[in-house]
C-alpha positions in Angstrom: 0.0 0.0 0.0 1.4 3.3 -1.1 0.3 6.7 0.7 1.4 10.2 1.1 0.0 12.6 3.8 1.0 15.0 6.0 0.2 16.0 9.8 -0.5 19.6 11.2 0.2 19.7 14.6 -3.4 22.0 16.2 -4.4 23.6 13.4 -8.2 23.8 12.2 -8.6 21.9 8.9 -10.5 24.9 7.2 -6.5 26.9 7.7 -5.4 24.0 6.0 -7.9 24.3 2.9 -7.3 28.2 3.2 -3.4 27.7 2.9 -3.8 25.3 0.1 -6.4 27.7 -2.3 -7.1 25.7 -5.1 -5.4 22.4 -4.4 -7.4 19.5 -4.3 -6.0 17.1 -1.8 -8.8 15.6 1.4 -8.1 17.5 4.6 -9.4 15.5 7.7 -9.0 15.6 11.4 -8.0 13.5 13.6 -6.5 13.4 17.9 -5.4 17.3 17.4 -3.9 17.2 13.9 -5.3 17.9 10.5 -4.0 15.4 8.4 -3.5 16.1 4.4 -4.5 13.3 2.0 -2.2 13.5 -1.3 -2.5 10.7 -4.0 -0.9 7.5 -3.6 2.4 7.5 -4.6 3.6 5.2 -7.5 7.2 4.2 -8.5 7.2 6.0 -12.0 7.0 9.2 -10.5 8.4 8.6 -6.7 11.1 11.4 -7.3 8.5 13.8 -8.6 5.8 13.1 -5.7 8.6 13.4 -3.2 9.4 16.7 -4.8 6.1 17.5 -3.9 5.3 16.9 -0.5 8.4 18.3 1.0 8.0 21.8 -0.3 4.5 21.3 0.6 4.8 20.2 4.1 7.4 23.4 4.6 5.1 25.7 3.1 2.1 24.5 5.6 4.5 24.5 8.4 5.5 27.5 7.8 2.4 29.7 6.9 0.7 28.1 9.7 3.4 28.7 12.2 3.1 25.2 13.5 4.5 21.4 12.9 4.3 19.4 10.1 5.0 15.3 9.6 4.9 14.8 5.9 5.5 10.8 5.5 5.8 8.5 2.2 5.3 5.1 2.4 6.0 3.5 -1.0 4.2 0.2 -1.7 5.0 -0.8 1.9 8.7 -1.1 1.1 9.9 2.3 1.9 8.7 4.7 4.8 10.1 8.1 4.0 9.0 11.3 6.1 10.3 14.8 7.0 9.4 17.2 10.4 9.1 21.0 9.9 8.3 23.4 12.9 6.8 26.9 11.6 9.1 26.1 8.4 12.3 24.6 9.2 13.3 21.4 9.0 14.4 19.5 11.8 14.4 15.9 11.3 14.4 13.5 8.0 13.9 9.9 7.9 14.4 7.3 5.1 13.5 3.3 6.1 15.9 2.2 2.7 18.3 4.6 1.1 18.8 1.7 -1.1 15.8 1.0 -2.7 15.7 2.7 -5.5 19.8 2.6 -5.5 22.3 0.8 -7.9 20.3 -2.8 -9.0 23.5 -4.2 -10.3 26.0 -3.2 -7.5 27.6 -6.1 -5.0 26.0 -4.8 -2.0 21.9 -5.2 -0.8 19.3 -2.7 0.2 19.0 -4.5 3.6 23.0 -4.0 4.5 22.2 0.1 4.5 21.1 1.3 7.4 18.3 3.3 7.7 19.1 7.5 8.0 17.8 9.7 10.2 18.2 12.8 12.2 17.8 13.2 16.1 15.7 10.9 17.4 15.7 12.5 21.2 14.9 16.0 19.7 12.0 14.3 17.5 10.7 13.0 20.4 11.0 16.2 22.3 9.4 18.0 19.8 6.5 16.0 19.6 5.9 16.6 23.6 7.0 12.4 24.2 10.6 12.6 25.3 9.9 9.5 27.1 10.0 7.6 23.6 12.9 8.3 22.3 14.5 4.8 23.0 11.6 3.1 21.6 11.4 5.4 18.8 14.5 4.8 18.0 14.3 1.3 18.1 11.4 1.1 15.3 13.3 3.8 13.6 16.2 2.1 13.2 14.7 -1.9 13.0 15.4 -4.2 10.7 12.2 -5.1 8.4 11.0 -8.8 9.5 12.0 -8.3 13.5 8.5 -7.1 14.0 6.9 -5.9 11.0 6.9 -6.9 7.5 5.2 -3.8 5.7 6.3 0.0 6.3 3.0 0.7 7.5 3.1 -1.2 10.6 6.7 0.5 11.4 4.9 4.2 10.4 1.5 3.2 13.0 4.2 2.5 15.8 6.1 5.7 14.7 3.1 7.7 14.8 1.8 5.7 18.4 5.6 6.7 20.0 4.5 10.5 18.4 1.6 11.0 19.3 0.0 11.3 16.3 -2.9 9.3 14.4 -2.1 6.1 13.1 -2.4 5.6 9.4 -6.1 5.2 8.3 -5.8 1.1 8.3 -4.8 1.1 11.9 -7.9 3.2 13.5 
């Protein structure tokens, strides 16, 4: 399952439509965060949809003076997602930097580590500092030790958060 959205930390969904104008993407609310539907995204244009989303997400967090998670899950095989606060970005994460890497190169996707920013101050941010070791631990776990699809490592992400889980897990 492939999805793109993007969480707005207490912020009215009608700000959210404002902000966008003539944009078309669903805007729904859910446990203190408007949450911003994009379309699915698909591997022919994953570089282009990424493209997207991230100057979106910065453009929201920054006209709305609040926090933004934009996340990408790519038919459940790679869980990308940014943090802004009022603009800035403070934290990127990427589940496979491989996976749309080199296919004829000696090494595997699943010998790369995951890449991420400060897990303590992402956990901070969110008001949860108490999660940080957890978070970090289904940050930086290996797919099959728990999970098999990104989405299940994206709902415990979002549970450690605070935010809402993705739309299969409510």
């Amino acid at each position: 399952m492939s999805y793109r959205q993007i969480y707005l930390q207490e912020v009215h969904p009608q700000a959210v439509r404002e902000v966008l104008g003539r944009r078309s993407e669903a805007v729904s609310s859910a446990d203190g965060y408007s949450v911003v539907a994009l379309p699915p995204p698909t591997f022919e244009t994953y570089y282009a949809q990424q493209d997207e989303i991230v100057p979106l997400a910065e453009e929201l967090s920054r006209k709305l003076e609040t926090l933004a998670l934009a996340v990408m899950n790519l038919e459940d095989d790679l869980l990308l997602f940014w943090v802004y606060d009022r603009g800035e970005q403070i934290f990127a994460y990427d589940s496979n930097p491989m996976y749309l890497g080199c296919p004829v190169c000696s090494y595997v996707s699943e010998a790369v580590k995951p890449e991420a920013g400060d897990i303590e101050r992402l956990a901070r941010l969110f008001g949860h500092p108490e999660n940080a070791r957890a978070l970090k631990s289904w940050i930086y776990r290996k797919r099959g030790l728990g999970f098999l699809q990104e989405q299940k490592r994206h709902a415990e992400i979002a549970r450690l958060l605070g935010l809402p889980a993705p739309a299969e897990y409510r």
